[in-house]
PyMOL Python script that loads the backbone (N, CA, C, O; Angstrom):
from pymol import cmd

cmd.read_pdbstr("""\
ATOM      1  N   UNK A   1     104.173  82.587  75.767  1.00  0.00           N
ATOM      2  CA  UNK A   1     104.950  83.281  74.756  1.00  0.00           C
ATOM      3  C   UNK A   1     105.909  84.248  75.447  1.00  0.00           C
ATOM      4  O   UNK A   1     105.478  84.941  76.368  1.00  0.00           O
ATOM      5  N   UNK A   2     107.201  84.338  75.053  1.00  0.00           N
ATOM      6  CA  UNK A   2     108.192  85.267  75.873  1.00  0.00           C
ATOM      7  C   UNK A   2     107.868  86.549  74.994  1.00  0.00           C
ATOM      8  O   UNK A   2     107.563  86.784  73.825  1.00  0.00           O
ATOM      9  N   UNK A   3     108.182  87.532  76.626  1.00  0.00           N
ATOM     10  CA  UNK A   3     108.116  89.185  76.099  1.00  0.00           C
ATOM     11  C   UNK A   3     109.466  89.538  75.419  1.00  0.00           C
ATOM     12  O   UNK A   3     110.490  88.892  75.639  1.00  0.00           O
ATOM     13  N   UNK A   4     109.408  90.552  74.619  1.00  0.00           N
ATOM     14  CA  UNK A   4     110.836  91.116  74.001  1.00  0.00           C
ATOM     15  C   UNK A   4     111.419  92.181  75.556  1.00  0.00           C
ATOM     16  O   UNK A   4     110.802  92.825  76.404  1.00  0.00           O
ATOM     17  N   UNK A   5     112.873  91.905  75.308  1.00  0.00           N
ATOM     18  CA  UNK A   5     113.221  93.273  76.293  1.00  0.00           C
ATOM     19  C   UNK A   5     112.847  94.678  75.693  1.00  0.00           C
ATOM     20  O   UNK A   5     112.902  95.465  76.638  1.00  0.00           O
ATOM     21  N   UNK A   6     112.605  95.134  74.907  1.00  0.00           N
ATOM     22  CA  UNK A   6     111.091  96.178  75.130  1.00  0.00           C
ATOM     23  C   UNK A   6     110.285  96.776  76.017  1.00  0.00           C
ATOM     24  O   UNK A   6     110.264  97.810  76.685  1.00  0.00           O
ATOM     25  N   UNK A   7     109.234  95.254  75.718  1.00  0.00           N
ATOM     26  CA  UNK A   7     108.222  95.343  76.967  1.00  0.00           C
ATOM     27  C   UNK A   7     108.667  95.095  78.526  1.00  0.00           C
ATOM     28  O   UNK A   7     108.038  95.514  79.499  1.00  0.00           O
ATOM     29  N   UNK A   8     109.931  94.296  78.569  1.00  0.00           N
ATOM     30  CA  UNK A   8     110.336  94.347  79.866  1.00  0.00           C
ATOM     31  C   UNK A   8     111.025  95.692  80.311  1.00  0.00           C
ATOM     32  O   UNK A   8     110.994  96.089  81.476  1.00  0.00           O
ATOM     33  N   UNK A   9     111.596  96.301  79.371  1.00  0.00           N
ATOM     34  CA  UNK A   9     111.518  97.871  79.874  1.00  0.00           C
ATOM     35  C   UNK A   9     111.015  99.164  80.263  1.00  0.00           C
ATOM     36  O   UNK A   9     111.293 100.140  80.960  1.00  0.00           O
ATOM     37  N   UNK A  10     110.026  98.645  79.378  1.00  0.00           N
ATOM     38  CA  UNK A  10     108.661  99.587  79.818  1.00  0.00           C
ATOM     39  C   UNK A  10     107.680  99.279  80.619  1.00  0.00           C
ATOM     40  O   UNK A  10     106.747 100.068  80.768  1.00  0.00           O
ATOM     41  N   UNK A  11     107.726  97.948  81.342  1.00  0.00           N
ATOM     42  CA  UNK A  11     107.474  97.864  82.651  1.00  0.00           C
ATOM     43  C   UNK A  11     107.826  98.390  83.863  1.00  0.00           C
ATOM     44  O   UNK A  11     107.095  98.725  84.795  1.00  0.00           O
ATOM     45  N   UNK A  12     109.478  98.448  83.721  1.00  0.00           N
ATOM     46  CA  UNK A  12     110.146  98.907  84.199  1.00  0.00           C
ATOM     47  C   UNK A  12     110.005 100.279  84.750  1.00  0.00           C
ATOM     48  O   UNK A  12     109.735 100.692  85.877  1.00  0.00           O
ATOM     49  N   UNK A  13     110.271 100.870  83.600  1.00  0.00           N
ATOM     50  CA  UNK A  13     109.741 102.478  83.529  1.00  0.00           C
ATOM     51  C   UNK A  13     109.000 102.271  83.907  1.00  0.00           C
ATOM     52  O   UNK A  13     109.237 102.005  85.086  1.00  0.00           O
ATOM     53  N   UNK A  14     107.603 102.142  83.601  1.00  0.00           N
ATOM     54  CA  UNK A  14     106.558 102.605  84.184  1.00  0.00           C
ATOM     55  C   UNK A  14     106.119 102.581  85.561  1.00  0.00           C
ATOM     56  O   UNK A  14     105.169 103.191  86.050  1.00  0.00           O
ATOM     57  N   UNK A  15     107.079 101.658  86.224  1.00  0.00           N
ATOM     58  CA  UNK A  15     107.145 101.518  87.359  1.00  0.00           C
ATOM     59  C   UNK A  15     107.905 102.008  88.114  1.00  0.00           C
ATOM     60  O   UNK A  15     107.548 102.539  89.166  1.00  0.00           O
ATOM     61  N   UNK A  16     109.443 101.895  87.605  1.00  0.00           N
ATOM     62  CA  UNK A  16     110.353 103.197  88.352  1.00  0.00           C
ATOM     63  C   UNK A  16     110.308 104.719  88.229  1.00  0.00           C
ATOM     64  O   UNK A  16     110.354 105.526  89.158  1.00  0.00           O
ATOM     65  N   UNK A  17     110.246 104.876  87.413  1.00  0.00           N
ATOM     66  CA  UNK A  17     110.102 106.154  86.988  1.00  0.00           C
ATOM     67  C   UNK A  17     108.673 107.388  86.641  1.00  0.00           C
ATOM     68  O   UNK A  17     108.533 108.542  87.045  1.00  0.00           O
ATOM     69  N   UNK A  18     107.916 106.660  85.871  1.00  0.00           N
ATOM     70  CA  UNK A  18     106.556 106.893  85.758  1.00  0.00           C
ATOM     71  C   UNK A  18     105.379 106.904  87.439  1.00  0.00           C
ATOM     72  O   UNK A  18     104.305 107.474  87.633  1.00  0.00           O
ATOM     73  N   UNK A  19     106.359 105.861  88.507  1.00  0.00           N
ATOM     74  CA  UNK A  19     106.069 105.612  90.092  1.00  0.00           C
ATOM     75  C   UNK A  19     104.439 104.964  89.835  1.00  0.00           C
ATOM     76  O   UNK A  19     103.591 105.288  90.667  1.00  0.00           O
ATOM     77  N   UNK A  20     103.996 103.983  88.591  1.00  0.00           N
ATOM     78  CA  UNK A  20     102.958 103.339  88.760  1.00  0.00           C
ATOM     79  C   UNK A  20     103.118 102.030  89.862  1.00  0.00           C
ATOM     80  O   UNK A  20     104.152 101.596  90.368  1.00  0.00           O
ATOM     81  N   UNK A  21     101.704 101.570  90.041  1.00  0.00           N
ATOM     82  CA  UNK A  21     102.135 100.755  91.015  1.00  0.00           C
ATOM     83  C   UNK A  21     102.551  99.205  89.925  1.00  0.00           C
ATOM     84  O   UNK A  21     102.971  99.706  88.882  1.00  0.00           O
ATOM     85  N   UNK A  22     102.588  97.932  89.798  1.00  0.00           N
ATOM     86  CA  UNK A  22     103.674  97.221  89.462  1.00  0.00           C
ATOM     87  C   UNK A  22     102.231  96.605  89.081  1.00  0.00           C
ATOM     88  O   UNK A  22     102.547  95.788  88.216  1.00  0.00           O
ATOM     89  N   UNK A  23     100.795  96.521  89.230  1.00  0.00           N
ATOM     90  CA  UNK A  23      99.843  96.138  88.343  1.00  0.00           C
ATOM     91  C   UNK A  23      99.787  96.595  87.001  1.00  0.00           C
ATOM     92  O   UNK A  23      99.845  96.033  85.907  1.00  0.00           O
ATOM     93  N   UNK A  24      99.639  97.952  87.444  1.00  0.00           N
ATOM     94  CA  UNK A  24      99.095  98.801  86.380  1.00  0.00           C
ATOM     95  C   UNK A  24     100.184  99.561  85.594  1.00  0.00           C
ATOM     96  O   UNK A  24      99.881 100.506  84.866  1.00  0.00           O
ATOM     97  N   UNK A  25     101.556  99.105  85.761  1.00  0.00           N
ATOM     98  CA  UNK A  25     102.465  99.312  85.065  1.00  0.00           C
ATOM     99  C   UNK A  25     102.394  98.347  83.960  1.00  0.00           C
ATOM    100  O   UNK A  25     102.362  98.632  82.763  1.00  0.00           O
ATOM    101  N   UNK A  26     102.362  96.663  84.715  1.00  0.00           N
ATOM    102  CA  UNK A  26     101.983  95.364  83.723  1.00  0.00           C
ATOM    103  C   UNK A  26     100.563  95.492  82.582  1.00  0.00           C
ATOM    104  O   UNK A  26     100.496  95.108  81.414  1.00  0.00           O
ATOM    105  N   UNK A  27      99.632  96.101  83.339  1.00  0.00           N
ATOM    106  CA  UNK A  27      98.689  96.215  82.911  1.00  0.00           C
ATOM    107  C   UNK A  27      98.852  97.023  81.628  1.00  0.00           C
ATOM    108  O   UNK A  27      98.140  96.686  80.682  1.00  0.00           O
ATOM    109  N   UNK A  28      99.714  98.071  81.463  1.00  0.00           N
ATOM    110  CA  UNK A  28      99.850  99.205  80.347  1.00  0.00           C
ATOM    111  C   UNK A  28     100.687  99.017  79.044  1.00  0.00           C
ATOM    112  O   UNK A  28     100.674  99.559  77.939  1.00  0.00           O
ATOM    113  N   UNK A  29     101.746  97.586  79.886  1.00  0.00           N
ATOM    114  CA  UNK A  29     102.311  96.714  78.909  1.00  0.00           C
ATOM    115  C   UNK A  29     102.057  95.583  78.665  1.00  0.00           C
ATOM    116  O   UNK A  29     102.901  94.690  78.737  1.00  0.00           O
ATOM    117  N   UNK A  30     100.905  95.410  78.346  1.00  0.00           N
ATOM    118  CA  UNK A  30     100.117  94.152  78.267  1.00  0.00           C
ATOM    119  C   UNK A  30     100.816  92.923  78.745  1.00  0.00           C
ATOM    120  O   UNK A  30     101.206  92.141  77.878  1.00  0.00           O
ATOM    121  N   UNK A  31     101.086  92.569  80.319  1.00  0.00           N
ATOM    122  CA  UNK A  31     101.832  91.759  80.856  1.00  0.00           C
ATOM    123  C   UNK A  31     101.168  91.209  82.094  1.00  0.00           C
ATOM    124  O   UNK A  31     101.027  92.086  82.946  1.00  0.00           O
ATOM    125  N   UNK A  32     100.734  90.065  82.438  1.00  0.00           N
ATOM    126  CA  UNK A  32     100.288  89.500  83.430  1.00  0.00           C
ATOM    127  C   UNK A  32     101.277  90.109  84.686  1.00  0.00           C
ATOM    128  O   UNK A  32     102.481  90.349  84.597  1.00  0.00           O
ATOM    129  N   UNK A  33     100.465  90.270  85.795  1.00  0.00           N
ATOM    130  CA  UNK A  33     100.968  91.382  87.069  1.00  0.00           C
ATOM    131  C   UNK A  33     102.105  90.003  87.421  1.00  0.00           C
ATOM    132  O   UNK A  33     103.297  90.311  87.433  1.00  0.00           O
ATOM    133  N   UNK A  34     101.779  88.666  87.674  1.00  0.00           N
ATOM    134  CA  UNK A  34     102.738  87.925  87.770  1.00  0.00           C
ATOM    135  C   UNK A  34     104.061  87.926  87.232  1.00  0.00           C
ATOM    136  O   UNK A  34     105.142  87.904  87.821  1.00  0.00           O
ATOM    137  N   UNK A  35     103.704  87.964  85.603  1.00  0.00           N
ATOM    138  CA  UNK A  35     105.124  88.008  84.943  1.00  0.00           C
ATOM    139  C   UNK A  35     105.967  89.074  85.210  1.00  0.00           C
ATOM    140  O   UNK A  35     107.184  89.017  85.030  1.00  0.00           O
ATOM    141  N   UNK A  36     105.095  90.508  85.833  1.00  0.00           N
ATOM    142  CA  UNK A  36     106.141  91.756  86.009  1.00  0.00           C
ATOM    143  C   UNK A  36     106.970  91.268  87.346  1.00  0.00           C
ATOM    144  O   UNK A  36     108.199  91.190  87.341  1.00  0.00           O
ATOM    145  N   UNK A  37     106.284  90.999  88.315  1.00  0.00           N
ATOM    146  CA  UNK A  37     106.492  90.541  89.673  1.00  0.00           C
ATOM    147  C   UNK A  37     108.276  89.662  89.275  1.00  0.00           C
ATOM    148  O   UNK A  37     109.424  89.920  89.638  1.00  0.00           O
ATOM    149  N   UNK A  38     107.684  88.613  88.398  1.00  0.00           N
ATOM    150  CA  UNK A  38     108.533  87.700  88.593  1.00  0.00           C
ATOM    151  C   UNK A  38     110.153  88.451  87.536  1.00  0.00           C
ATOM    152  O   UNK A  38     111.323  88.385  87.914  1.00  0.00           O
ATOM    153  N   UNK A  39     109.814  88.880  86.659  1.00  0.00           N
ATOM    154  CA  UNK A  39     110.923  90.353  86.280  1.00  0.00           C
ATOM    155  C   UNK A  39     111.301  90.741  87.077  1.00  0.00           C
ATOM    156  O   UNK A  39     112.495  90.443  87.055  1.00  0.00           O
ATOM    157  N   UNK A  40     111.041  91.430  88.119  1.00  0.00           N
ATOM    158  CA  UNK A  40     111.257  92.422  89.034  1.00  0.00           C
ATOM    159  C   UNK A  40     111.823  91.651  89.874  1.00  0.00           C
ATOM    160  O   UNK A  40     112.748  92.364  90.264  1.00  0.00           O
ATOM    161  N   UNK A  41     111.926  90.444  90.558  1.00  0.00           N
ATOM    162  CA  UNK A  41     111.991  89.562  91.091  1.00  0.00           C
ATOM    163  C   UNK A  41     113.678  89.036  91.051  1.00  0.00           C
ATOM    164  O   UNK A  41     114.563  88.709  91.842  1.00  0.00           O
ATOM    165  N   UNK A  42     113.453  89.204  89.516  1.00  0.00           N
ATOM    166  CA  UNK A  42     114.947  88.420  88.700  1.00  0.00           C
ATOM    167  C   UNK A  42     115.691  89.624  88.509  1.00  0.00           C
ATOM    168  O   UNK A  42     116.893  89.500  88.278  1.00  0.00           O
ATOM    169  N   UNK A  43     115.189  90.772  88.565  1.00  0.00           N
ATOM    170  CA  UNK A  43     116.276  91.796  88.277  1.00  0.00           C
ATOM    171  C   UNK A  43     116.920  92.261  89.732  1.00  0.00           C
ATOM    172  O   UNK A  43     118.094  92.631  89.751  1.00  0.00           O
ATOM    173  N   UNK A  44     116.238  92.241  90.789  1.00  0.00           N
ATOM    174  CA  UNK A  44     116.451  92.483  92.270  1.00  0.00           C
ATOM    175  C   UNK A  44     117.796  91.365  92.401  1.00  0.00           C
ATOM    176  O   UNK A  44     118.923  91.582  92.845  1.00  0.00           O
ATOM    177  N   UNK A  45     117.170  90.013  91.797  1.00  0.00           N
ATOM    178  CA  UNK A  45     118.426  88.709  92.659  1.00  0.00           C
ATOM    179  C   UNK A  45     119.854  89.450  91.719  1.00  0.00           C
ATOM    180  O   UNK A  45     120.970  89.329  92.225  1.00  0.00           O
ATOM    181  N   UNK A  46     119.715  90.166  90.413  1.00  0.00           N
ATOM    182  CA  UNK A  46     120.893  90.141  89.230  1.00  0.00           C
ATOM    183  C   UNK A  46     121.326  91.654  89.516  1.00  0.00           C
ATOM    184  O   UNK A  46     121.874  92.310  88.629  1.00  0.00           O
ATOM    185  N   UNK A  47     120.988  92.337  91.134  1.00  0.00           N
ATOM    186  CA  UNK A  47     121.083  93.628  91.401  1.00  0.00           C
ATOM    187  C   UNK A  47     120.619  94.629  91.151  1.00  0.00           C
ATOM    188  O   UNK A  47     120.987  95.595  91.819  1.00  0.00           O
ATOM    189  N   UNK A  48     119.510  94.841  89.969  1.00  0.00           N
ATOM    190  CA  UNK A  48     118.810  95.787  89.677  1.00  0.00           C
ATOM    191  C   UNK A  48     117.600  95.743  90.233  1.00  0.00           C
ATOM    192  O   UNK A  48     116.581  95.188  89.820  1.00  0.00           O
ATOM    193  N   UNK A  49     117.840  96.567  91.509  1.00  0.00           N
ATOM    194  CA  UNK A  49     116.597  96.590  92.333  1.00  0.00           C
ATOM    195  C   UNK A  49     115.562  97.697  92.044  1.00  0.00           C
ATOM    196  O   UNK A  49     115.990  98.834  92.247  1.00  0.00           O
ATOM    197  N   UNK A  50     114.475  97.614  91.676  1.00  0.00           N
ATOM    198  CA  UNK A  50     113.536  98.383  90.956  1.00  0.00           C
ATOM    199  C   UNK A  50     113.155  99.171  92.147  1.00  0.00           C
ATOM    200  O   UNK A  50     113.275 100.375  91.921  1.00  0.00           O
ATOM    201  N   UNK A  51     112.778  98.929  93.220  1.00  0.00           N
ATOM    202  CA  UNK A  51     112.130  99.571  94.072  1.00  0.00           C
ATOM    203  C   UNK A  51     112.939 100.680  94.658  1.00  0.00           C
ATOM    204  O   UNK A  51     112.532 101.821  94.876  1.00  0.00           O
ATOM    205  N   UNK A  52     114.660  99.999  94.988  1.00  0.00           N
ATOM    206  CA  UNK A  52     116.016 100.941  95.098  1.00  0.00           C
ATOM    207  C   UNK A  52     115.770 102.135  93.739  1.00  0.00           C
ATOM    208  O   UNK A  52     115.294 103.159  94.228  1.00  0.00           O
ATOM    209  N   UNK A  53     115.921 102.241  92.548  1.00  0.00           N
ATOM    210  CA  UNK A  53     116.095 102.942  91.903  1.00  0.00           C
ATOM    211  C   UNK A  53     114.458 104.006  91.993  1.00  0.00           C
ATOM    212  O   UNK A  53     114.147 105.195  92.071  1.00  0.00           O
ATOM    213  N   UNK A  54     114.100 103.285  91.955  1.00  0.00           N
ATOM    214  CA  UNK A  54     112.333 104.296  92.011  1.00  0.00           C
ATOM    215  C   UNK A  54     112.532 104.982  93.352  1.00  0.00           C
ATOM    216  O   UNK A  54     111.521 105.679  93.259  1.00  0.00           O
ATOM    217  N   UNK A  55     112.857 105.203  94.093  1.00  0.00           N
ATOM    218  CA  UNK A  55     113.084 105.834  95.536  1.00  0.00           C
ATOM    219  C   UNK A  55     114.440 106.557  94.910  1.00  0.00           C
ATOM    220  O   UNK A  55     114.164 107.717  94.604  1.00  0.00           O
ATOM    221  N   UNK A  56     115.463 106.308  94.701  1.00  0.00           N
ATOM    222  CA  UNK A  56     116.520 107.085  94.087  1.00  0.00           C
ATOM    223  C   UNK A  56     115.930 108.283  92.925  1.00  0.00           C
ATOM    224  O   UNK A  56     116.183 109.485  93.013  1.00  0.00           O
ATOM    225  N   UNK A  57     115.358 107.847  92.181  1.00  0.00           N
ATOM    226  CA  UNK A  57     114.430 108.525  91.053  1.00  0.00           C
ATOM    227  C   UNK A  57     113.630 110.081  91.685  1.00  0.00           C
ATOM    228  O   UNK A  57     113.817 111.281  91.480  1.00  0.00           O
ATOM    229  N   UNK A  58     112.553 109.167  92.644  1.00  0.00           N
ATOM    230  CA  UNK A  58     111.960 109.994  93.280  1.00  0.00           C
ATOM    231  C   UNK A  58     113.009 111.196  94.142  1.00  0.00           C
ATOM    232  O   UNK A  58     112.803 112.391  93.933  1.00  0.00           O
ATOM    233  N   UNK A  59     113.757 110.899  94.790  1.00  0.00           N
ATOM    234  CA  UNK A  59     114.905 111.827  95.807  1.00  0.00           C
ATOM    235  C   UNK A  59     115.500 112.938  95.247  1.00  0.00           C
ATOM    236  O   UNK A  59     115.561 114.065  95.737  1.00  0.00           O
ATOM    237  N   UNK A  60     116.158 112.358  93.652  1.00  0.00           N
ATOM    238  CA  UNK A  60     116.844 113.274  92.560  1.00  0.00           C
ATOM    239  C   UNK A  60     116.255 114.262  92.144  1.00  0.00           C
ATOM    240  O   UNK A  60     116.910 115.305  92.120  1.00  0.00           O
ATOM    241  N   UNK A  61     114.870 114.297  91.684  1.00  0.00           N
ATOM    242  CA  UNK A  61     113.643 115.024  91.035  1.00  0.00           C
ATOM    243  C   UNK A  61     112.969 115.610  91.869  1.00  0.00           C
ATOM    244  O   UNK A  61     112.446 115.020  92.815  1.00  0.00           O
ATOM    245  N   UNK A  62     112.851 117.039  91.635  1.00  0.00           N
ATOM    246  CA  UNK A  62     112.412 118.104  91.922  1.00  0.00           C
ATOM    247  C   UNK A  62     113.026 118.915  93.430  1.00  0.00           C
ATOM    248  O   UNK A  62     114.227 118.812  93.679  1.00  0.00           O
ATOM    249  N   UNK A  63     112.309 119.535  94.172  1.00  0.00           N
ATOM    250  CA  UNK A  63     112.571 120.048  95.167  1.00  0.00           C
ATOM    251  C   UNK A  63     111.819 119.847  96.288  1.00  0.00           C
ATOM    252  O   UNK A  63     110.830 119.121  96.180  1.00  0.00           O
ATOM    253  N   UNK A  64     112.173 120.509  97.705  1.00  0.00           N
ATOM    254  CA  UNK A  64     111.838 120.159  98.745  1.00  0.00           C
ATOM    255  C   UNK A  64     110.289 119.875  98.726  1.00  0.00           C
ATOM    256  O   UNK A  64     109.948 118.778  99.167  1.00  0.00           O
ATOM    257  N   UNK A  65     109.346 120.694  98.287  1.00  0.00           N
ATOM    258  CA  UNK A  65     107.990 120.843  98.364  1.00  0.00           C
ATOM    259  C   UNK A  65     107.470 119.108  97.900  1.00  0.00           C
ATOM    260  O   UNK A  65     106.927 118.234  98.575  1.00  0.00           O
ATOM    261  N   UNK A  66     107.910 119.134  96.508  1.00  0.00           N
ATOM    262  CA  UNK A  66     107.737 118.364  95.634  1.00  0.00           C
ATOM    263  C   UNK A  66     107.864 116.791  96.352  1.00  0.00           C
ATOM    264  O   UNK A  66     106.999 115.916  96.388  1.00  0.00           O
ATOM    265  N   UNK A  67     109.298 116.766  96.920  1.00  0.00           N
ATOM    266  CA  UNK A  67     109.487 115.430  97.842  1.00  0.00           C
ATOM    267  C   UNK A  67     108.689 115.152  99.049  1.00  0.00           C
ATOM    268  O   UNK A  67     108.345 113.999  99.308  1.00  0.00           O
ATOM    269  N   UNK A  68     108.360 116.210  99.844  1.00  0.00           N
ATOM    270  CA  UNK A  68     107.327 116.108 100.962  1.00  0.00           C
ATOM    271  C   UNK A  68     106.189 115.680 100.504  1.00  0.00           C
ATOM    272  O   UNK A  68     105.688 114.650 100.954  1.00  0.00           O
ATOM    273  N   UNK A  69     105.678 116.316  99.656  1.00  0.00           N
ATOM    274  CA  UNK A  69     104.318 115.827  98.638  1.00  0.00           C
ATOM    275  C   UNK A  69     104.538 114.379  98.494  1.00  0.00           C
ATOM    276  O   UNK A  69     103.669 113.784  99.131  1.00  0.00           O
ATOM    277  N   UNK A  70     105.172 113.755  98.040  1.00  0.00           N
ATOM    278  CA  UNK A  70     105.413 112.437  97.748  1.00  0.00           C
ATOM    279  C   UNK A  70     105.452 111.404  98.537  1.00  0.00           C
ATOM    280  O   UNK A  70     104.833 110.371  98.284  1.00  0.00           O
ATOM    281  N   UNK A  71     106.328 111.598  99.785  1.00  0.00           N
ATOM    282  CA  UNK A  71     106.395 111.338 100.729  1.00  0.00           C
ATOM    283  C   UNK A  71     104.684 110.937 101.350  1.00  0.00           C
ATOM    284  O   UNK A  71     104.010 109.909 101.421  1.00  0.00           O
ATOM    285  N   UNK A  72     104.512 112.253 101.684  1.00  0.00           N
ATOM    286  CA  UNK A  72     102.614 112.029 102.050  1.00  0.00           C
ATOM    287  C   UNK A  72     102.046 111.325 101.698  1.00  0.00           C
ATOM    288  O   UNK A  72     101.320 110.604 102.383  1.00  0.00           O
ATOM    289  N   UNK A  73     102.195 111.278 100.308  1.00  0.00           N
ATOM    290  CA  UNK A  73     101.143 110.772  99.096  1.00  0.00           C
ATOM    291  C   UNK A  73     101.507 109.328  99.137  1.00  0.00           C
ATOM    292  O   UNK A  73     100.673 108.515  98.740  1.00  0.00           O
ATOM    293  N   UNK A  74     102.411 109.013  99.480  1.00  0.00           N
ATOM    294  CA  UNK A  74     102.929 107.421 100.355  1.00  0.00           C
ATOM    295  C   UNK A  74     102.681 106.641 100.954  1.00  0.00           C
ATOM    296  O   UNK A  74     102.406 105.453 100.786  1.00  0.00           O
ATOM    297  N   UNK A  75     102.790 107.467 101.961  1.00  0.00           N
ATOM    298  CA  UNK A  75     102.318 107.252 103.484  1.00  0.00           C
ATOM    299  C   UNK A  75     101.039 106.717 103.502  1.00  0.00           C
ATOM    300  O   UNK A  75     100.675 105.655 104.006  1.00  0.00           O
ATOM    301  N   UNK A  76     100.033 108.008 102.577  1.00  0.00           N
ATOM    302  CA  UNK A  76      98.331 107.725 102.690  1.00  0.00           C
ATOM    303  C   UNK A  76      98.084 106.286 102.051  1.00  0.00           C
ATOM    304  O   UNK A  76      96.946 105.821 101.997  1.00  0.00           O
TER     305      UNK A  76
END
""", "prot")
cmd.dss("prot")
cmd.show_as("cartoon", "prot")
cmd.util.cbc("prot")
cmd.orient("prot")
């Protein structure tokens, strides 16, 4: 059954912005981790690179402390 662009947006979000990981983003929009994958997949080849904008997202928001934190919290 096809998703509405809706739910393909709020995958989205939840993944760019919200910084879930791309399971449990699918998981929150009731979407097989495949089908997000393969979204994410098709929006990267059509230039909307999810992972580009979630790192852009993250950079914009907040301040120095805040980005080091993140950074770390990365890394680990």
């Amino acid at each position: 059954m096809a998703k509405s662009a809706d739910v393909r947006a709020q995958v989205r979000k939840n993944y760019v912005f919200d910084r879930l990981p791309l399971e449990q983003a699918a998981n929150l929009a009731d979407v097989a981790y495949t089908t997000a994958k393969r979204w994410k997949d098709k929006a990267a080849a059509g230039g909307d690179d999810w992972d580009k904008l979630r790192t852009a997202a993250t950079l914009s928001g907040g301040d120095v402390e805040q980005l080091s934190q993140q950074i770390l919290t990365e890394m680990l």
